[in-house]
N, C-alpha and C positions, 0 to 999 in steps of 0.2 A: 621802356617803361613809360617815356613819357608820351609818345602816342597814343597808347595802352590808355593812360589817365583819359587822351580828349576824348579818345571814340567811348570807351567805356566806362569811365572812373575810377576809383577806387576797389568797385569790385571785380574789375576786369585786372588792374593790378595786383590786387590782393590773388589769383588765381596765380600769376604771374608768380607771385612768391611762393607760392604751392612747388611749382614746379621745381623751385631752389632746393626748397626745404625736404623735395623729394630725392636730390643730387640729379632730375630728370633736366636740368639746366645749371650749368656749370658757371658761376663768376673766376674767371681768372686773373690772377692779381698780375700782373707785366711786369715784365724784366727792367732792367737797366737799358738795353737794346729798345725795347717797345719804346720804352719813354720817351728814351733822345730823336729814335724815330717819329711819336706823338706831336713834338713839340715843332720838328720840322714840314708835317704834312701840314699841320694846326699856319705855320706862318706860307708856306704853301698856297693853303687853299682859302687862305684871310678874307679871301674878296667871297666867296660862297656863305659865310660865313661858315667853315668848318669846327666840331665844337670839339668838344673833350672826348664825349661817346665816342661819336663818329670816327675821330681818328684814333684812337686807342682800337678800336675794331678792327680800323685798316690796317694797323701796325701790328694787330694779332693775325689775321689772315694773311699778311704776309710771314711774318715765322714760323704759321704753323700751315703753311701752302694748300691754305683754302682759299675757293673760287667762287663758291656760291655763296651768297647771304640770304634771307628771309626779313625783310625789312619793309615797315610802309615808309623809312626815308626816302625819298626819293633824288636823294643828294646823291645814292651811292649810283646812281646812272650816272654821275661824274664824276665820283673819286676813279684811281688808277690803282690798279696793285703795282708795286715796283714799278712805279710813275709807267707803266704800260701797256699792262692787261685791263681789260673794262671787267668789272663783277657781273657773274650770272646773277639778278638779283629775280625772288621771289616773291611776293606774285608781280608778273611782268604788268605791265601798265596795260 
């Protein structure tokens, strides 16, 4: 969302919300597990500076053993899943 805001604004976001309000893009609220794992990628990856998004992301794609992401972050060329695997991220640089 907040890339979404620089490239496009508000109404590039606002589309964004469409997609919720369609169920064609899912919020998933994390477990007990995500979190504690959040908190550990978050002190982890300190020096990148890793955010809240970001690692709640990583912490979902690893419980729910997804590989690929769709992201203009370009942090996630350096996160790990299970501090090992590199993400397929989408669109490649």
């Amino acid at each position: 969302m907040y890339f979404l805001g620089e490239l496009r604004g508000w109404k590039g976001q606002k589309a964004l919300w469409e997609f919720v309000r369609k169920d064609a893009l899912i919020l998933h609220p994390p477990s007990e597990t995500e979190i504690q794992r959040t908190i550990r990628l978050m002190e982890k990856y300190n020096d990148v500076p890793m955010d809240l998004a970001d690692a709640t992301l990583v912490a979902l794609a690893e419980t729910s053993n997804l590989r690929q992401i769709f992201t203009l972050d370009s942090d996630f060329f350096i996160y790990r899943i299970d501090d090992k695997e590199a993400f397929e991220v989408f669109p490649q640089r």
